[in-house]
C-alpha positions as a printed Julia matrix, in Angstrom:
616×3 Matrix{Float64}:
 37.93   -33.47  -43.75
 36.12   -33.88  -40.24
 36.13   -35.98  -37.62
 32.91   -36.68  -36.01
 33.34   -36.98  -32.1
 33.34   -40.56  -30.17
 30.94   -39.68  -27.74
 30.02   -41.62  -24.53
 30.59   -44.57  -26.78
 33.09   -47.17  -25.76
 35.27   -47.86  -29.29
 34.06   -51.76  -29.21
 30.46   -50.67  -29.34
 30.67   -49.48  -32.93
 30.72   -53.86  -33.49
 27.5    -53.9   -32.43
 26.17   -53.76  -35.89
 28.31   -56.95  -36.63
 27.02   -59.14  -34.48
 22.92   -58.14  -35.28
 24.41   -59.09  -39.03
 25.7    -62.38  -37.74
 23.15   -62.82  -34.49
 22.4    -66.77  -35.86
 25.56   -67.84  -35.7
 26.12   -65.79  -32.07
 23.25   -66.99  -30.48
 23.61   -70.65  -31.61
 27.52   -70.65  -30.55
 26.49   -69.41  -27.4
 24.21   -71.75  -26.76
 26.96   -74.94  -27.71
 28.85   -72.97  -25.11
 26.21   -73.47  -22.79
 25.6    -77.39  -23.69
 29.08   -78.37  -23.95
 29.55   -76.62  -19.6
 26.08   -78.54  -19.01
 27.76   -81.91  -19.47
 31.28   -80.97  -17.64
 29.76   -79.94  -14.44
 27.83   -83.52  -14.31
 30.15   -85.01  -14.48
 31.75   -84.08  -11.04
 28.7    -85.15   -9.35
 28.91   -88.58  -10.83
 32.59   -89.02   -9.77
 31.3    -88.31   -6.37
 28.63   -90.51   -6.1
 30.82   -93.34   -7.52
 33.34   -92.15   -4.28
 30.5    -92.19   -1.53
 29.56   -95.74   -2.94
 33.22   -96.89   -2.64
 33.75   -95.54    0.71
 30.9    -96.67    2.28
 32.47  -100.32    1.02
 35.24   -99.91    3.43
 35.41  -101.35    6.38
 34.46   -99.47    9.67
 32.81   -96.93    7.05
 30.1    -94.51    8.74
 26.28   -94.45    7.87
 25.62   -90.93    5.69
 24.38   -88.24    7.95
 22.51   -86.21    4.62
 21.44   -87.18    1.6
 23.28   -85.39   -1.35
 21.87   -82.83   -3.78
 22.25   -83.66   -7.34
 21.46   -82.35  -10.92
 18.16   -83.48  -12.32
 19.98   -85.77  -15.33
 22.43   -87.29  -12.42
 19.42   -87.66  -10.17
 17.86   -89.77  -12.86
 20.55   -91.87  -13.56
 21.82   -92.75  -10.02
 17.94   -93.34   -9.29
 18.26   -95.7   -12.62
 21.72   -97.48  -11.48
 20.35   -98.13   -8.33
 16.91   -99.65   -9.01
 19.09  -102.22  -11.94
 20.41  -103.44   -8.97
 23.98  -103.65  -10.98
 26.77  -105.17   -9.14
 29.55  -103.18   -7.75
 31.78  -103.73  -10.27
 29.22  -103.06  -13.56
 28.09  -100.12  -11.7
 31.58   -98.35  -11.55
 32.06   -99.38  -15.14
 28.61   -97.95  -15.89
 29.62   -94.65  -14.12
 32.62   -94.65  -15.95
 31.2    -94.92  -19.31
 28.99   -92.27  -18.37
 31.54   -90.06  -17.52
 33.35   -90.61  -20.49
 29.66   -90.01  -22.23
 29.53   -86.46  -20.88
 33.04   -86.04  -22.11
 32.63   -87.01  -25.88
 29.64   -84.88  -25.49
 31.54   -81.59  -24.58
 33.71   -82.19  -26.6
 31.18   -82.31  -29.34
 29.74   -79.34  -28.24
 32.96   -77.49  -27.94
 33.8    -78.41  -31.71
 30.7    -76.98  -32.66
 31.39   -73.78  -30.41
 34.39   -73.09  -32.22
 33.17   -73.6   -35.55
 30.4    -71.05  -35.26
 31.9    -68.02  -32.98
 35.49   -68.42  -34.57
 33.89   -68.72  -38.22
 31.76   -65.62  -37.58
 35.02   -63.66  -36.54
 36.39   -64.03  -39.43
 33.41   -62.85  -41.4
 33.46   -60.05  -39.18
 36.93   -59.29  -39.64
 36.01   -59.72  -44.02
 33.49   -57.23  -43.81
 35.3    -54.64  -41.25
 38.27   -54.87  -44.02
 36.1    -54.22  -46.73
 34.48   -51.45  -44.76
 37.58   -49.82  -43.7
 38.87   -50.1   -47.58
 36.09   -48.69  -48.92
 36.14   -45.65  -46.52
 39.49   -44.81  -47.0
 38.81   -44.91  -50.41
 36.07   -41.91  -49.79
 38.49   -39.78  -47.94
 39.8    -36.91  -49.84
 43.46   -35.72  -50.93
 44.24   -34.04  -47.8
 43.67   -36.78  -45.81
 46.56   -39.09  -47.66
 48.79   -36.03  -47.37
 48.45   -35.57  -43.45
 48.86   -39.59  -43.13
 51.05   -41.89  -43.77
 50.76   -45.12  -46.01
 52.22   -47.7   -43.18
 49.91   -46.61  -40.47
 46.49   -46.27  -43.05
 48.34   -50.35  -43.37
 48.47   -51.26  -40.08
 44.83   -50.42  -38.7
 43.76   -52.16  -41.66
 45.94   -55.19  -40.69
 47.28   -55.69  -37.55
 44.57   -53.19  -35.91
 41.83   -55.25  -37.49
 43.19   -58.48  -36.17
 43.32   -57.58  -32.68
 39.46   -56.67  -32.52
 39.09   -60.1   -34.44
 40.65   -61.81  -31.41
 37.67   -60.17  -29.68
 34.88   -61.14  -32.07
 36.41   -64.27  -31.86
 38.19   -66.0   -29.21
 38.22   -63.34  -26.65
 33.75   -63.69  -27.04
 33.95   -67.16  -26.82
 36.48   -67.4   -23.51
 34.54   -64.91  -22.17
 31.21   -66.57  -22.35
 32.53   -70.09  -21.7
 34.25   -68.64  -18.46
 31.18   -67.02  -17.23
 28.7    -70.49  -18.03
 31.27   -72.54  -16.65
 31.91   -70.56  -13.43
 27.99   -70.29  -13.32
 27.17   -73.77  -13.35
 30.15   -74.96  -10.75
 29.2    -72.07   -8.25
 25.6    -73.03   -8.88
 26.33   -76.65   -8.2
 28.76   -75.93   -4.66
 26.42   -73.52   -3.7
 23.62   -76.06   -3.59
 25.84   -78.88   -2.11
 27.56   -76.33    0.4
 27.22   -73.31    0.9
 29.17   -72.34    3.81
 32.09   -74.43    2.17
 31.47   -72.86   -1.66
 32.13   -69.01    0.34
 35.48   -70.4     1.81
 36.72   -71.98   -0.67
 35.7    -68.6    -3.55
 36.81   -66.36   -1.11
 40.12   -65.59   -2.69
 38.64   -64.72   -6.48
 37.94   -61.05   -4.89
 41.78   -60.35   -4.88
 41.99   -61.6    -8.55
 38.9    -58.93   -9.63
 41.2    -56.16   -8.03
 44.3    -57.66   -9.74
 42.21   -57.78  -13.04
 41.27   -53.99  -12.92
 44.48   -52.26  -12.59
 46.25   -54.39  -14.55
 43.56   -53.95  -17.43
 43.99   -50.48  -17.15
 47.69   -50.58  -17.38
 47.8    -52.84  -20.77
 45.24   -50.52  -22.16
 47.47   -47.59  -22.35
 50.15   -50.06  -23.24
 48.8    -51.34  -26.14
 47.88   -48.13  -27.71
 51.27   -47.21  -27.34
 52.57   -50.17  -28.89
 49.89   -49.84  -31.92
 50.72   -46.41  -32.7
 54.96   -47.56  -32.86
 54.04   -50.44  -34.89
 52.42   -48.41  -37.29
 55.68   -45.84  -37.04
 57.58   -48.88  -38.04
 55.33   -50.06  -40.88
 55.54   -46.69  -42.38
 59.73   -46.88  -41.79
 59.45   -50.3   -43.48
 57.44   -49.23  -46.42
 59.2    -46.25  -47.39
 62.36   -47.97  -47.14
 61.02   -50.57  -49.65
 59.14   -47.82  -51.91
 62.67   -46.09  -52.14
 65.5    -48.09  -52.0
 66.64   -47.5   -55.6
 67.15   -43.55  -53.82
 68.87   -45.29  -50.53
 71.05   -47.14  -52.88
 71.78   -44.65  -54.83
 72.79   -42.43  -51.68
 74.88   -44.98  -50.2
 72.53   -44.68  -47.04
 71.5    -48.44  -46.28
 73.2    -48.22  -43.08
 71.7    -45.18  -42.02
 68.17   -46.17  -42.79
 69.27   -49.48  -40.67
 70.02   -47.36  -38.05
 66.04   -45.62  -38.15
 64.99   -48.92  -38.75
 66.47   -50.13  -35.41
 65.84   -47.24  -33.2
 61.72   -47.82  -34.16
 62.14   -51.37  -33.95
 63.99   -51.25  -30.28
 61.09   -48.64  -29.41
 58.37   -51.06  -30.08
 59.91   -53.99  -28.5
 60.68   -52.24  -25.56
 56.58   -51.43  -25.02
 56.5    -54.57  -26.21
 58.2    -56.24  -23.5
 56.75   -53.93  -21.28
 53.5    -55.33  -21.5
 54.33   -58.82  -21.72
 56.04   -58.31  -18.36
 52.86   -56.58  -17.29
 50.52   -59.72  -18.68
 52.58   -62.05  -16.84
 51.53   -60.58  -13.97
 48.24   -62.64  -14.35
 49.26   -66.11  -14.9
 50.47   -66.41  -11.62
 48.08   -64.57   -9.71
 45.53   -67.36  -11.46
 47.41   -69.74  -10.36
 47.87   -68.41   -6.65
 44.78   -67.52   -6.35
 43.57   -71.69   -7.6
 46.1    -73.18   -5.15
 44.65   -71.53   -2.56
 40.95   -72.41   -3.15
 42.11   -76.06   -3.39
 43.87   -75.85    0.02
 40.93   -74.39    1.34
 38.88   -76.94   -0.06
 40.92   -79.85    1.07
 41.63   -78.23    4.54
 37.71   -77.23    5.57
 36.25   -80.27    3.37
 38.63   -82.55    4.9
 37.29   -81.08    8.96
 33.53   -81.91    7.67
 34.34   -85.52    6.4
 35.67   -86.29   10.01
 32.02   -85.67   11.36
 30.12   -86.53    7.95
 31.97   -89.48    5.53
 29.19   -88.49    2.63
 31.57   -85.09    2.71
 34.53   -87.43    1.03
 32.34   -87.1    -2.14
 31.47   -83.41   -2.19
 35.28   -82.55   -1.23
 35.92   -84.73   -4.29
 33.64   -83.05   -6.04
 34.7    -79.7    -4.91
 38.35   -80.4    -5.89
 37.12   -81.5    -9.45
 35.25   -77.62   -9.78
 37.91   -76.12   -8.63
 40.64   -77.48  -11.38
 37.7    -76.98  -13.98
 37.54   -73.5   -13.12
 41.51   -73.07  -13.16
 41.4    -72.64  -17.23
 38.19   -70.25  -17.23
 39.54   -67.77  -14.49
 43.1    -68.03  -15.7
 41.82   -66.97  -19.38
 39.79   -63.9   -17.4
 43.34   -62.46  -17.43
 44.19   -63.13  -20.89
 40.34   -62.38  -22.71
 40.3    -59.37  -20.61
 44.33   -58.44  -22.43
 42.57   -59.53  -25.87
 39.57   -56.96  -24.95
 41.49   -54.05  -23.73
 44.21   -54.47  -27.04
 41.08   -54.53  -29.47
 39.86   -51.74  -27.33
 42.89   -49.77  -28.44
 42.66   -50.98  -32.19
 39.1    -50.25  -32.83
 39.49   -46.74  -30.98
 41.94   -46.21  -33.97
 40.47   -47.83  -36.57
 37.18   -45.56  -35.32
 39.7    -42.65  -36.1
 39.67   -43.08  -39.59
 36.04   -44.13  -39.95
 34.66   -41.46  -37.76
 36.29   -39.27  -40.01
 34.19   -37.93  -42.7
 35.75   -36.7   -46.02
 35.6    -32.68  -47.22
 35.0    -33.65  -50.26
 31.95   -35.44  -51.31
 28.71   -35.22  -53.19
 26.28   -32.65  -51.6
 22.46   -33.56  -50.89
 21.69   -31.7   -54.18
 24.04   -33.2   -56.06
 23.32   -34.64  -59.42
 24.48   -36.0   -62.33
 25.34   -33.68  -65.33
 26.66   -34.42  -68.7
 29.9    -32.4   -69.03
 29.96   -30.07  -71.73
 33.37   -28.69  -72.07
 32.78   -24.83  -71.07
 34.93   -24.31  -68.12
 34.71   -21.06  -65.64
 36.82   -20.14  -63.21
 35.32   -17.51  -60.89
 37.32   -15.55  -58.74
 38.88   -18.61  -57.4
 41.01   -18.48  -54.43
 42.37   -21.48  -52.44
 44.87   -21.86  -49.72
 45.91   -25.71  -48.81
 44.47   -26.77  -45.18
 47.48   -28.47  -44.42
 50.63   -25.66  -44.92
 48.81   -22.66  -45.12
 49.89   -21.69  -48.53
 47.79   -19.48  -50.41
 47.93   -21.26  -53.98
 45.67   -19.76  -56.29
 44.98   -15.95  -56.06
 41.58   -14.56  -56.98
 42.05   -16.69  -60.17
 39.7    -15.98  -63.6
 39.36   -17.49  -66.67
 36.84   -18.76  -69.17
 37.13   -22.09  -71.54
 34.72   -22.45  -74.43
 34.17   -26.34  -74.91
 36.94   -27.57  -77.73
 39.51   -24.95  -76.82
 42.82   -26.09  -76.38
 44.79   -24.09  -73.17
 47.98   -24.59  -72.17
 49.12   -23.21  -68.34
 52.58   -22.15  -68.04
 54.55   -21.12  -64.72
 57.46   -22.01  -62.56
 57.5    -24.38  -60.14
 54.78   -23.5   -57.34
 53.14   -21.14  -58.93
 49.95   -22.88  -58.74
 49.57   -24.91  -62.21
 49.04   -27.96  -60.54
 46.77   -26.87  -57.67
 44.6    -25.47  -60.81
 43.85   -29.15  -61.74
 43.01   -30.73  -58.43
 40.56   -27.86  -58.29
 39.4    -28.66  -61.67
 39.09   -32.27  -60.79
 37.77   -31.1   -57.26
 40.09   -32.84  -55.19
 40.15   -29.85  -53.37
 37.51   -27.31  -53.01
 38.43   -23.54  -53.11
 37.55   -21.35  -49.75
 36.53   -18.44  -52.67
 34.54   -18.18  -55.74
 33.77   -21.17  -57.41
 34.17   -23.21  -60.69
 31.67   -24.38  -63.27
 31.24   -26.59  -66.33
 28.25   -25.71  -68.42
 27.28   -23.5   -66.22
 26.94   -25.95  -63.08
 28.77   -25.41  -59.83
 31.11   -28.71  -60.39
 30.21   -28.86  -56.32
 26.46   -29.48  -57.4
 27.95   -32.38  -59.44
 27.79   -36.34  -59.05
 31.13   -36.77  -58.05
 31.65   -39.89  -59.65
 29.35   -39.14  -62.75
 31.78   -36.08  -63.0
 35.32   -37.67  -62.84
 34.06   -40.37  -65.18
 33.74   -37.81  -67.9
 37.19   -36.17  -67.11
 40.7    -37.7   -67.69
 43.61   -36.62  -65.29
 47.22   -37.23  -66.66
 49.17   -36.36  -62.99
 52.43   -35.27  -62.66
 53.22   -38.46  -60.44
 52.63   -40.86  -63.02
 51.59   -43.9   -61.03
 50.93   -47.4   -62.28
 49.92   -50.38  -60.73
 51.69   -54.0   -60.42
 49.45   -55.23  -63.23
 49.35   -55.97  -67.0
 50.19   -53.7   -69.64
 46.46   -53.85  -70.82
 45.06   -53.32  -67.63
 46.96   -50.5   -66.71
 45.76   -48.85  -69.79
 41.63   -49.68  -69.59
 42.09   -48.94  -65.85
 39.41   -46.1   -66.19
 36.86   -47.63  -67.93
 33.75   -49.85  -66.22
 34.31   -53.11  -68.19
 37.08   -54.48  -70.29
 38.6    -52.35  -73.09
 38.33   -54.4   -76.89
 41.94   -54.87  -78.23
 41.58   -52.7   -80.98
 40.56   -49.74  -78.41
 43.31   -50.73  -76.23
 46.19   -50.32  -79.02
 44.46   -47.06  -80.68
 44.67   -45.35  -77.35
 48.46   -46.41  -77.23
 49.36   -45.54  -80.91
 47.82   -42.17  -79.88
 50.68   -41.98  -76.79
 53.28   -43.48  -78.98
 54.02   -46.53  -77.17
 52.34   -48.81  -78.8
 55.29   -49.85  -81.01
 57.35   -50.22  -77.58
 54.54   -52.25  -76.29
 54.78   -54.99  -78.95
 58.62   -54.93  -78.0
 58.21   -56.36  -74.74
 58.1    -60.25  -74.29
 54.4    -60.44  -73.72
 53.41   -57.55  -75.44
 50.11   -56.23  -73.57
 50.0    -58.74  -70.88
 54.05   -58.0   -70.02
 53.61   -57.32  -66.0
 54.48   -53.76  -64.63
 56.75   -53.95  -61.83
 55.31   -52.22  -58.62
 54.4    -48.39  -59.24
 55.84   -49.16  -63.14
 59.57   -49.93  -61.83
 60.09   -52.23  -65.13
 59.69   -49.51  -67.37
 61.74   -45.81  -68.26
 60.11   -42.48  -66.77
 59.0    -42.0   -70.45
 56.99   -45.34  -71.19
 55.71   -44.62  -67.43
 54.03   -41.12  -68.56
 52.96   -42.6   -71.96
 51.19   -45.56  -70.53
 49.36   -43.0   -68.22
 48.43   -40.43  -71.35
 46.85   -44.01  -73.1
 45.02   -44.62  -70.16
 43.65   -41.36  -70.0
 42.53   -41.35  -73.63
 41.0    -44.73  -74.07
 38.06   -43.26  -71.79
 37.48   -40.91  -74.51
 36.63   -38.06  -71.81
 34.82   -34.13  -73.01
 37.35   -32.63  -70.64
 41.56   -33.57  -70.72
 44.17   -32.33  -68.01
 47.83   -32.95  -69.22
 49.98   -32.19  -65.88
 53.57   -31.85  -67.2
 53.59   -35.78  -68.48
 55.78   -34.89  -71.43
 59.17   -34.16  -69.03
 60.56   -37.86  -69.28
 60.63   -37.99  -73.05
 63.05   -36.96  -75.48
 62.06   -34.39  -78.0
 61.45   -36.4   -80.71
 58.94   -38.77  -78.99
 57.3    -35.43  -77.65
 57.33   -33.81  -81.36
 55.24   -36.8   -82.35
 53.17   -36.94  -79.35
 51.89   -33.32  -79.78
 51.07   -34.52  -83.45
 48.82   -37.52  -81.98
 47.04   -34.93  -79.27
 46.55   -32.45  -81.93
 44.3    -35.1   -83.82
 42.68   -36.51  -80.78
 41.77   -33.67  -78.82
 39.98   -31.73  -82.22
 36.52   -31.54  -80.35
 37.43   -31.63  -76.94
 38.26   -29.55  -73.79
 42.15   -29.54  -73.19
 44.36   -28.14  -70.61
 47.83   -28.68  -71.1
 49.96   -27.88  -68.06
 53.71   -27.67  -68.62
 56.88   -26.14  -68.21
 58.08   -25.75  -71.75
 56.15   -24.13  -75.06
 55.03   -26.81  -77.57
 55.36   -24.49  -80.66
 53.82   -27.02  -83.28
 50.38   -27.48  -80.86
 48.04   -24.39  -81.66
 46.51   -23.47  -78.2
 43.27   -21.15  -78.1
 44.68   -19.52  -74.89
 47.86   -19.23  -73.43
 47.86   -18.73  -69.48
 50.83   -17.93  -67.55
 50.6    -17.98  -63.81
 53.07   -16.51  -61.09
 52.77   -17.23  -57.59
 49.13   -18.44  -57.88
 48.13   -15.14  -59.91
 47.08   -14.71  -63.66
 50.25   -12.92  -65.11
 49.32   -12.85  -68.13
 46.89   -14.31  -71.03
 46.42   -14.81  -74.48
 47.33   -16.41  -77.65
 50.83   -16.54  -79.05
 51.18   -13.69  -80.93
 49.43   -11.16  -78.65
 52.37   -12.8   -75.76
 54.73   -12.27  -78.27
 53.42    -8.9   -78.84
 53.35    -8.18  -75.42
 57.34    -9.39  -74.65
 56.84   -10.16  -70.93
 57.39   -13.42  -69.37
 56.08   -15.69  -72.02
 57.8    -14.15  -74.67
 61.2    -14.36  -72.82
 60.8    -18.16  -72.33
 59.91   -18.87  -75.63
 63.39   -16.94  -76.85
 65.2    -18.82  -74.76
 63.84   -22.41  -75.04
 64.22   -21.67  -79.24
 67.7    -20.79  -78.27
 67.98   -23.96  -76.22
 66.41   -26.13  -79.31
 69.16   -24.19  -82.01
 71.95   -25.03  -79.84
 70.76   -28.66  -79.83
 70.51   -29.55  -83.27
């Protein structure tokens, strides 16, 4: 497994390729954004206008000194008010109703904003779930065994809805804020400029404020991530194993982990929200003081000018619609740098390409049975441990091989290899004469069944759980052959719904024995060339395993079988006997020449018939 490097690429570029997918539905929500700031900033202008006219009603009012600079649309429809020579009255009402016009028409706009930029988000955040899914999915063994299950969780959950908040509302704040403050600058700067520099003058500070705060809450909230996903992986073991914590009397210690994480992450937590608040009142500083400059400066020019009444009016009116945009610069720019942080990790995983995977060459092969291994030698990336030894051995297509050894000597390791899970750093293995690494990987594992020694099943139906191999659903006659064939069928039609009876999460309903015979059913039904038993025999009595054998013996007649276990079956005639030691062939060959021979074989044999005698 590799990870590629990040480059001078900023972790939020890699969305890039989300919006060109979605562009439409960008570039039309951009442009509502731009519509629905259009009609706010007119309406300012209009409420001044509608001011000038009232105070040049007053008595002892002053003759305007300039002419005011309007929009083109309010140009057009004070020239319009004025030549329908309304009355004072009907033109304020007209005003009015325009004013509330411009306002039904934002609002219109805004709706429309929402439901395109928000709606694409979410597609976004579909498709970057799917994505990161279906990666993980492509990563090899190794990878699951140097990470952990709650934090692969959390990037795909709480990491992916932070960079939604980006691709959503964070987008959509950020480009309303920058249209809005562009058309209200653009509008004071053409009725004042002198007055527009005064009264902006204090939004530099805020920039500063911005930037080292954003850089704070960046390192923050990768901090905070990475504990979340510490306590997501707490959480989830502690749910995966309670029946152990139980068992162990140990619910207060785990209680006690539990906290310790969770006071960790609320800590950071806290941490940055004290940080963030930081900005809330800067915004609003920073907006009381541009109104105070407004008033105070505006009010000095409407002593010498009374058409300045209107623009300070005006003025006052930009300045409280700018008070939402620049306060929400401080809390977009917190939504940016958090999915900053996410998408750097979620880029972790998908930067990260998997060891194992199907080379330029490779192709698809039908499997024929004849197994070599070639010198093999393989030491796990992860611990160091050198697990198979310069390993040989040949399998003619039908033979029937059982592997025998004691606990990590490397039985186990020779079926991932098999399977190519792993890849070996020597020699190399073939089927029929093809390197298995010059194989289809999935055209490969299709025509192979695994039984593993972790027999794992999945919170689904009986049925299911059994035809989870094949492509399409399994007939009912092909579902209950592959059982009788495990011997569980009869226990099957036991249960309350039979076949569609629900398995509890990772098969917690059922006994360690129904557990490994549901898995050997599932591996037969797909009727593979080549069949891997890893130990799945150790949870049942020896009865059930008696008749078991009997079944394999009939099924596996023409095909490829290893049989990995810790105990002899006697009454199943194997081809080849291998015993392993410390990831080396100790010895090989069928029963009677290990007999013959008396070494390790022959000594467990004596002693599990001993074991058998003094049972019965």
């Amino acid at each position: 497994m590799t990870a590629l490097p990040l480059g001078g690429m900023t972790p939020l570029s890699s969305l890039r390729k989300y919006f060109w997918k979605y562009r439409v539905r960008f570039i039309v929500g951009t442009l509502f954004v731009v519509f629905s700031n259009y009609f706010a900033v007119l309406a300012p202008q209009i409420t001044g206008f509608v001011v000038n006219l009232v105070q040049q009603r007053l008595p002892g009012a002053r003759p305007v000194a300039s002419k005011p600079v309007h929009d083109v649309l309010v140009h057009r429809f004070i020239t319009w008010v004025q030549s329908a020579q309304f009355s004072f009255g009907w033109l304020i009402a007209v005003c009015s109703l325009t004013i509330l016009l411009l306002a039904i028409l934002r609002g219109i706009f805004m709706f429309f904003m929402r439901q395109t930029i928000i709606v694409m988000s979410r597609h976004i955040e579909y498709d970057q779930k799917n994505e990161i899914f279906k990666h993980y999915q492509r990563l090899d063994t190794n990878f699951y065994k140097t990470h952990s299950t709650g934090d692969l969780m959390n990037r795909m959950t709480e990491d992916v809805s932070r960079v939604r908040m980006y691709t959503g509302p964070a987008i959509m704040y950020l480009i309303n804020l920058v249209t809005l403050i562009g058309f209200c600058v653009m509008n004071m700067l053409r009725k004042d400029v002198s007055l527009t520099l005064y009264v902006l003058a204090p939004l530099p500070l805020l920039a500063i404020t911005i930037y080292f705060v954003n850089s704070i809450i960046n390192k923050k909230s990768e901090r905070i991530q990475a504990l979340l996903s510490d306590l997501t992986t707490n959480a989830q073991e502690s749910y995966s194993g309670i029946r152990v914590i139980k068992s162990f009397v140990q619910e207060k210690a785990m209680l006690g982990f539990f906290t310790r994480n969770s006071e960790a992450y609320k800590k950071n937590a806290v941490s940055l929200a004290r940080v963030e608040a930081i900005y809330f009142p800067s915004m609003a500083l920073m907006i009381g003081l541009s109104t105070l400059v407004t008033i105070l400066i505006g009010g000095v020019q409407a002593l010498h000018d009374s058409s300045k009444i209107g623009l300070i009016v005006e003025f006052v009116i930009y300045i409280n619609m700018l008070t939402f945009p620049v306060s929400a610069i401080g809390w977009t720019a917190s939504m940016i740098q958090r999915a900053s942080a996410s998408q750097r990790r979620i880029n972790e995983f998908l930067l990260t390409e998997p060891t194992i995977a199907n080379l330029p060459e490779a192709q698809q092969v039908k499997v024929s049975g004849d197994i070599v291994f070639d010198a093999v030698n393989f030491i796990y990336p992860h611990t160091g441990i050198n697990a198979v030894k310069q390993f040989s051995l040949r399998i003619t297509k039908g033979e029937k091989v059982l592997v025998l050894g004691r606990t990590g000597s490397g039985k186990t390791t020779l079926a991932q290899l098999l399977l190519r899970f792993y890849d070996p750093q020597e020699g190399k293995i073939t089927i029929g004469g093809n390197d298995i690494r010059t194989m289809d990987l999935k055209s490969f594992r299709d025509q192979v069944s695994y039984v593993q020694q972790d027999v794992f099943l999945f919170s689904d139906t009986v049925r299911d759980n059994i035809s989870f191999g094949l492509a399409s659903p399994a007939s009912e006659e092909r579902v209950t052959e592959a059982a009788a064939f495990a011997s569980v069928h009869k226990e099957i039609q036991g249960f309350a719904k039979g076949y569609e009876t629900m398995i509890g999460e990772r098969g917690v309903t059922l006994s360690g024995g129904q557990k490994q015979r549901i898995s050997i059913a599932r591996a037969l039904i797909k009727n593979p060339e080549i069949v891997v038993f890893d130990d799945c025999l150790s949870a049942v009595d020896a009865k059930t395993e008696h008749v078991i054998i009997g079944n394999l013996y009939r099924y596996l007649h023409d095909k490829t079988a290893i049989i990995i276990t810790h105990r002899i079956f006697s009454s199943f005639p194997f081809h080849k006997i291998v015993v392993l030691d410390n990831g080396e062939l100790l010895e090989m060959g069928s029963h009677e020449e290990l007999m013959a021979a008396n070494g390790y074989y022959a000594e467990l044999y004596r002693l599990q018939l001993t074991e058998e005698k003094a049972e019965v």
